[in-house]
C-alpha positions as CSV (number, residue, x, y, z in Angstrom):
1,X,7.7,11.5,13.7
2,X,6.0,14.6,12.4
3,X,3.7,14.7,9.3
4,X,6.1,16.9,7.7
5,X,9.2,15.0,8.2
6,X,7.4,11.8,7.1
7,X,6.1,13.3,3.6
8,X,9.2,14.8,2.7
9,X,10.8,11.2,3.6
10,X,8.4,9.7,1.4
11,X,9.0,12.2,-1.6
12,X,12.4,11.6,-1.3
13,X,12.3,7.5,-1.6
14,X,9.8,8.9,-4.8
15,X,12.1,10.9,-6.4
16,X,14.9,8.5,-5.6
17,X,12.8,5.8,-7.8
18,X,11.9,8.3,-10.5
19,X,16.1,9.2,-10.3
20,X,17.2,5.5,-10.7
21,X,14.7,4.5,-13.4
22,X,16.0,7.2,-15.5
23,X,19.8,6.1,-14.6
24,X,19.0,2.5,-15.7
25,X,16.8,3.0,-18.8
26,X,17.2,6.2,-20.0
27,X,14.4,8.6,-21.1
28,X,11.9,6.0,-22.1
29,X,8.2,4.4,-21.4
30,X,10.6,1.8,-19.9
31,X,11.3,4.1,-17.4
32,X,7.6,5.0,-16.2
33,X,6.9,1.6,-16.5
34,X,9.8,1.1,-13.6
35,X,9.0,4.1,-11.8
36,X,5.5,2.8,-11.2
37,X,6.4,-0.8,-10.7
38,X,8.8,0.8,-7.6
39,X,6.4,3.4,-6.4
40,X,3.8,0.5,-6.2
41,X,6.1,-1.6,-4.0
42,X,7.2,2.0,-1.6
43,X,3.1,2.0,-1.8
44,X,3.9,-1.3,-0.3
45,X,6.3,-0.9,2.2
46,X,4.3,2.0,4.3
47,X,0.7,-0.3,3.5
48,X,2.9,-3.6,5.5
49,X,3.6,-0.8,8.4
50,X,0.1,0.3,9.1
51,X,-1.3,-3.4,8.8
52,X,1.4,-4.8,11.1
53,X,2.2,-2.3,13.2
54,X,-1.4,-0.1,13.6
55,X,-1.8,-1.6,17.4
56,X,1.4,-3.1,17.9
57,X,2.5,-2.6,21.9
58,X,5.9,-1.9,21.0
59,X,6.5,-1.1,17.7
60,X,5.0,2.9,17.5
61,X,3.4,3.5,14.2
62,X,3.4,7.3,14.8
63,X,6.8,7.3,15.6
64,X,7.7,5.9,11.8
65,X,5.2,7.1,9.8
66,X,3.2,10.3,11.9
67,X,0.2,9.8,13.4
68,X,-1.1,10.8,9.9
69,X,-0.7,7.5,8.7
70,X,-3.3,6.9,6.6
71,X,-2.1,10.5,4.5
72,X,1.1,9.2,4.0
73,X,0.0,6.5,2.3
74,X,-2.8,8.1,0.3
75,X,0.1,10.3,-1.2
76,X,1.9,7.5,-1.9
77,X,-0.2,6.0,-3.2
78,X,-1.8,8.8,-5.1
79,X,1.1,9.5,-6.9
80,X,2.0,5.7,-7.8
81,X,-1.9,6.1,-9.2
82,X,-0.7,8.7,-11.5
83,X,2.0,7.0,-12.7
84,X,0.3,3.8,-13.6
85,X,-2.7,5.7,-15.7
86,X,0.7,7.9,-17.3
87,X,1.8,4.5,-17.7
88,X,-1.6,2.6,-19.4
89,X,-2.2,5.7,-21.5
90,X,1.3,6.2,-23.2
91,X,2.0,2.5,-23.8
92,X,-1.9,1.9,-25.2
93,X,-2.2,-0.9,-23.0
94,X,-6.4,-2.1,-22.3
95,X,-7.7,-2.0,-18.7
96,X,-9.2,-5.0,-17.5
97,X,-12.6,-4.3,-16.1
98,X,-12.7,-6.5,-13.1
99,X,-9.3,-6.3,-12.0
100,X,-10.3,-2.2,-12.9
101,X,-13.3,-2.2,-10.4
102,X,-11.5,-3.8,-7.4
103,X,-8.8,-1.4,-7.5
104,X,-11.1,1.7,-7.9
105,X,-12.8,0.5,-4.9
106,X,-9.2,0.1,-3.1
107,X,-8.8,3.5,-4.1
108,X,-11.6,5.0,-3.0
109,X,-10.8,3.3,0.6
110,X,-7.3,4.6,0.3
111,X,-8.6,8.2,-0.5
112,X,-11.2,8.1,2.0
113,X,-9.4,6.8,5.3
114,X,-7.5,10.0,6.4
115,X,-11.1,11.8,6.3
116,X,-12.4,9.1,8.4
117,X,-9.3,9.4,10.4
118,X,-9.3,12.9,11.0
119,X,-13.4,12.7,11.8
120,X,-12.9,10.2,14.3
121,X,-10.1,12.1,16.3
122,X,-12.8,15.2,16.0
123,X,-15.5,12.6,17.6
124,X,-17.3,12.6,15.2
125,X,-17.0,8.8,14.3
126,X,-17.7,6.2,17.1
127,X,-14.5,3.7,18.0
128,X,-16.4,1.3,17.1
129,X,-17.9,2.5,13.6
130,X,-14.2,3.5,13.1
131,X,-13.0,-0.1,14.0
132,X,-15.0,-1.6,11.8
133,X,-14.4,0.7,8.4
134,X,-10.2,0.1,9.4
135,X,-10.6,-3.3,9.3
136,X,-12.6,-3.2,6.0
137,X,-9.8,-1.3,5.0
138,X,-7.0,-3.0,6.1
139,X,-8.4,-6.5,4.9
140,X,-9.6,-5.4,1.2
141,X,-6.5,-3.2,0.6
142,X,-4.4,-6.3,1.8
143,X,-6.2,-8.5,-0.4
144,X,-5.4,-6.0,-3.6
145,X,-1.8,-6.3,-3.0
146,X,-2.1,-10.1,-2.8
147,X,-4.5,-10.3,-6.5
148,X,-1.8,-7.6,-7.6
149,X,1.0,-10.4,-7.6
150,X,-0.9,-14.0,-7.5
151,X,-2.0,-13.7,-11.5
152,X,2.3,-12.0,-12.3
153,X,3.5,-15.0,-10.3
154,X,0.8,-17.3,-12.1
155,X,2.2,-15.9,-15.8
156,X,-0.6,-14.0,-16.1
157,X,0.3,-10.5,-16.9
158,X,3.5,-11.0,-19.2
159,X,3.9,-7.4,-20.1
160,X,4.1,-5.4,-16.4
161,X,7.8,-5.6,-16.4
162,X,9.6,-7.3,-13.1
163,X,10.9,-10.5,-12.9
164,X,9.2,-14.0,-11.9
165,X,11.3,-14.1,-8.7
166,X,10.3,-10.7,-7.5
167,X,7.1,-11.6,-7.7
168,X,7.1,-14.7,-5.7
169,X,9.0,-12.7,-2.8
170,X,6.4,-10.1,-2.9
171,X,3.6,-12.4,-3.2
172,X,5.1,-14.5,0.0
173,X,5.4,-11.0,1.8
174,X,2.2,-10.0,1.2
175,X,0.7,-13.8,2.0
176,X,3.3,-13.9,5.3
177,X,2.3,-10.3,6.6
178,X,-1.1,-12.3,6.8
179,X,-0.3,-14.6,8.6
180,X,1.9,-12.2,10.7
181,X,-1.0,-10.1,11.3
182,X,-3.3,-13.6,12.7
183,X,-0.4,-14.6,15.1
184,X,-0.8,-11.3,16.5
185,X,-4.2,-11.4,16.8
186,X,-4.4,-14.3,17.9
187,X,-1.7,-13.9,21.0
188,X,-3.3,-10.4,21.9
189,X,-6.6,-12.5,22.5
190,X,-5.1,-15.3,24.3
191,X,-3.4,-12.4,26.3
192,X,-6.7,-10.8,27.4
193,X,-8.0,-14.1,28.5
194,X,-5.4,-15.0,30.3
195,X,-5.5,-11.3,32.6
């Protein structure tokens, strides 16, 4: 698929969210509070793709999300950022500092992968410095999802709107695309050996 075609698909399941909120709830902070609990799990959705299916034999990540990847989901992503702060700001809720400082940091890694994608495909990056920042990526981006829905499941963040058994579905998504990504690990290795 071609960058192009892939952003505009993912502006479209954006405004689709933003579209439905409004249906269900009307003009209200109800509704940015669903538009950025949605966008989050979209932010989700392309984030599962590039950790299960980055070096997958069959499954072509290019082919469903360009081989600009890790852009498609810093937009996403980006603009579900935007929406949360809208989101804190108008409904006066207070940031929690640690939970604050691990998600800047995601951020930041987020922000920062298409650069290092786009200097490694210039050579500029070694495969093997690249290698090691993606999985750093992958793994600490991963575990923000998982700390995003182990304290909602756990009761622990009453107001963020959602229900209790959404959240256990996501969290066991997030916890099986884990162990997803192990299996195929592990196979892949016992493949090599065995050649």
């Amino acid at each position: 698929m071609k960058f192009k075609d892939a952003f505009l698909s993912m502006l479209i399941v954006q405004v689709g969210i933003a579209l439905l909120a409004v249906i269900n709830y009307g003009a209200t902070l109800e509704t940015l509070q669903a538009v950025t609990r949605f966008s989050g799990r979209a932010s989700l959705a392309i984030f599962s793709l590039i950790f299960l299916f980055q070096k997958h034999q069959y499954i072509k990540l290019t082919s469903i999300l360009s081989d600009k990847y890790y852009s498609i989901f810093a937009i996403a992503h980006g603009i579900h950022l935007i929406q949360l702060l809208a989101f804190v700001y108008l409904s006066g809720n207070e940031l929690i500092p640690i939970r604050l400082a691990g998600g800047f940091l995601a951020y930041v890694l987020i922000f920062a992968m298409p650069y290092v994608q786009y200097q490694f495909d210039l050579n500029k990056i070694s495969l093997k410095a690249f290698s090691r920042l993606n999985l750093i990526y992958l793994h600490y981006v991963w575990f923000i999802f998982f700390m995003s829905y182990l304290p909602r499941v756990r009761g622990q963040l009453p107001d963020v709107g959602g229900s209790y058994s959404e959240f256990v579905v996501l969290l066991a998504w997030v916890s099986l695309m884990l162990g997803m990504k192990l299996q195929s690990q592990l196979m892949n290795k016992i493949s090599n050996r065995s050649r």
